[in-house]
PyMOL commands that place a pseudoatom at each C-alpha (Angstrom):
pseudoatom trace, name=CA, resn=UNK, resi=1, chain=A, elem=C, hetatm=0, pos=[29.311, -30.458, 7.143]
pseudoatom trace, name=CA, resn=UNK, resi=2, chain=A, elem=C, hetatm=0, pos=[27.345, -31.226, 10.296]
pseudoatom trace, name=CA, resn=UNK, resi=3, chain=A, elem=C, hetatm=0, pos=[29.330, -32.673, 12.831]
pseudoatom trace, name=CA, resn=UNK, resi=4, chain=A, elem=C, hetatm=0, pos=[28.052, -36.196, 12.870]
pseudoatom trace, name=CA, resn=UNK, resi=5, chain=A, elem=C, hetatm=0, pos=[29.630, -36.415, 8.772]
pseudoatom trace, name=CA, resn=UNK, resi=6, chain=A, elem=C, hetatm=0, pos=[32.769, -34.811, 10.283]
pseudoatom trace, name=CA, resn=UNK, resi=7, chain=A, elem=C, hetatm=0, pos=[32.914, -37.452, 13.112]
pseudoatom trace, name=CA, resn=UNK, resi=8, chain=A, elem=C, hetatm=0, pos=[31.839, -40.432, 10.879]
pseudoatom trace, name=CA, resn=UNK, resi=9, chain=A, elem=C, hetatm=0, pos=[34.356, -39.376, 8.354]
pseudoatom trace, name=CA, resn=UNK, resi=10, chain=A, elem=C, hetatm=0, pos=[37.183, -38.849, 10.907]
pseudoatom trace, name=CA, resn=UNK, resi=11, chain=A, elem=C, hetatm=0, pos=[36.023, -42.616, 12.253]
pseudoatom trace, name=CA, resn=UNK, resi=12, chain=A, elem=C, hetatm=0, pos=[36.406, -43.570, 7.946]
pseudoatom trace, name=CA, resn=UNK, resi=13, chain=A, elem=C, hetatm=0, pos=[39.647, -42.433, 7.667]
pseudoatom trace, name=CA, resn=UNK, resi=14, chain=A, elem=C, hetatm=0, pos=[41.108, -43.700, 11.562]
pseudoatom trace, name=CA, resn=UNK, resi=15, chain=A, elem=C, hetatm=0, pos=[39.755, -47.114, 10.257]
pseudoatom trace, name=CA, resn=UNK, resi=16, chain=A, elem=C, hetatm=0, pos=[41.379, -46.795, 6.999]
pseudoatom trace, name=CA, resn=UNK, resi=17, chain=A, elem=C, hetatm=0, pos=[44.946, -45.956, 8.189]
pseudoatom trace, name=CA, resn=UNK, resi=18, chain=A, elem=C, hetatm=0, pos=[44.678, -48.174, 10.817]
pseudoatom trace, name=CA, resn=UNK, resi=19, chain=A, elem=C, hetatm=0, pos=[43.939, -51.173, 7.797]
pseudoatom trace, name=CA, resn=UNK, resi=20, chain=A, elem=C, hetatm=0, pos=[46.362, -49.684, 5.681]
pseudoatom trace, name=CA, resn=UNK, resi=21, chain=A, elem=C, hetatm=0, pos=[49.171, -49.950, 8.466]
pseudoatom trace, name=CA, resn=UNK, resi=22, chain=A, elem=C, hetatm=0, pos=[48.003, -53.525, 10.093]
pseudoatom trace, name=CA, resn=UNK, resi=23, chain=A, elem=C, hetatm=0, pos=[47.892, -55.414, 6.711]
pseudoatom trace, name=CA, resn=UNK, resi=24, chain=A, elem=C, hetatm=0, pos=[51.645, -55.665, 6.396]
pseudoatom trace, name=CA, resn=UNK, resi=25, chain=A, elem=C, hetatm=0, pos=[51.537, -57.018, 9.787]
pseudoatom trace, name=CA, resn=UNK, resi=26, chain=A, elem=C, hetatm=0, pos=[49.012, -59.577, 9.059]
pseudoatom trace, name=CA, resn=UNK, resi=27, chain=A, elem=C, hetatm=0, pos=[50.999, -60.793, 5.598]
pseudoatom trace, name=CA, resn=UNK, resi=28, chain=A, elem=C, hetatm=0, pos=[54.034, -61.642, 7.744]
pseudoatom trace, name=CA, resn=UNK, resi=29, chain=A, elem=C, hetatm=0, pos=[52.196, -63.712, 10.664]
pseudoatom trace, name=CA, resn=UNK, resi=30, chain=A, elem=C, hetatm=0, pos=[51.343, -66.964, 8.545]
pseudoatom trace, name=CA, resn=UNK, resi=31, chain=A, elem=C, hetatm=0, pos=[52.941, -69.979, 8.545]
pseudoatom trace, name=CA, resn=UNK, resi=32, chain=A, elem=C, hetatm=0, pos=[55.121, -70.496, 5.234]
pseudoatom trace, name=CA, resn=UNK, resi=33, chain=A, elem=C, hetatm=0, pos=[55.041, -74.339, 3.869]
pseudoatom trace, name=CA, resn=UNK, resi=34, chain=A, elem=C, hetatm=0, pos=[58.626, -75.485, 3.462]
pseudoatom trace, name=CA, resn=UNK, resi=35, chain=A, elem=C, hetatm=0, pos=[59.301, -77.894, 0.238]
pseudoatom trace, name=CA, resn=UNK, resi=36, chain=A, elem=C, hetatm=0, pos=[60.491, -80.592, 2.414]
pseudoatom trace, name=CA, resn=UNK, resi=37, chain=A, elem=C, hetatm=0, pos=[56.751, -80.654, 4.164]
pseudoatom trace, name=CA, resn=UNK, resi=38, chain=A, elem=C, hetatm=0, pos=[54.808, -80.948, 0.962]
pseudoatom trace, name=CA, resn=UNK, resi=39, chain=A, elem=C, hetatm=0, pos=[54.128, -84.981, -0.084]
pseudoatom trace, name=CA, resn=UNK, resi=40, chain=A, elem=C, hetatm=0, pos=[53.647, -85.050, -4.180]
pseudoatom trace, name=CA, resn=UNK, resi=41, chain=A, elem=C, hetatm=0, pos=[52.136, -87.891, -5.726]
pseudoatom trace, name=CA, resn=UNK, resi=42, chain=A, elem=C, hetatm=0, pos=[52.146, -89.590, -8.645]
pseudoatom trace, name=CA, resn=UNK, resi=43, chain=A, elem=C, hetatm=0, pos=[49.554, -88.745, -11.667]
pseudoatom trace, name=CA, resn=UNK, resi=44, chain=A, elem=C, hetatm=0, pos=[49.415, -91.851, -12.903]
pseudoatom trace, name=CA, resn=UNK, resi=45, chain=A, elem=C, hetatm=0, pos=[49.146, -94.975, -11.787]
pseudoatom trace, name=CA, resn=UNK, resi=46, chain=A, elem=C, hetatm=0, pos=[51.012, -97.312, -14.753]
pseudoatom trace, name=CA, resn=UNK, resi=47, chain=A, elem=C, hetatm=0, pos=[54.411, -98.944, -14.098]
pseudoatom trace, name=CA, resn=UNK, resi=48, chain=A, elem=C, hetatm=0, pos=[57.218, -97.622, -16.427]
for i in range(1, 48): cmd.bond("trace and resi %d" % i, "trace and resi %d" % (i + 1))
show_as sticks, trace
zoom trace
C-alpha cells in the first residue's frame, strides 16, 4: 500500500469509529413527545 491508501484508510476507519461511538449520543438528545402533549381528533364527523 502506498501511503496515501494507508492514510485515507486510517482517515476511513477514525471516521467510522468516531460514527459508530457518536450515534448513541445523538439517539438520546431528542425531545420525546409525552401522551399528554399529543391532541387526537375525531375521524368522523357524525353525532352518535
Amino acid at each position: 500500500m502506498t501511503r496515501t491508501k494507508k492514510v485515507l484508510a486510517t482517515i476511513a476507519l477514525v471516521l467510522g469509529i468516531t460514527g459508530a461511538v457518536a450515534s448513541p449520543a445523538l439517539a438520546d438528545s431528542h425531545m420525546p413527545v409525552s401522551p399528554q402533549d399529543t391532541v387526537v381528533a375525531p375521524l368522523d364527523s357524525h353525532m352518535p
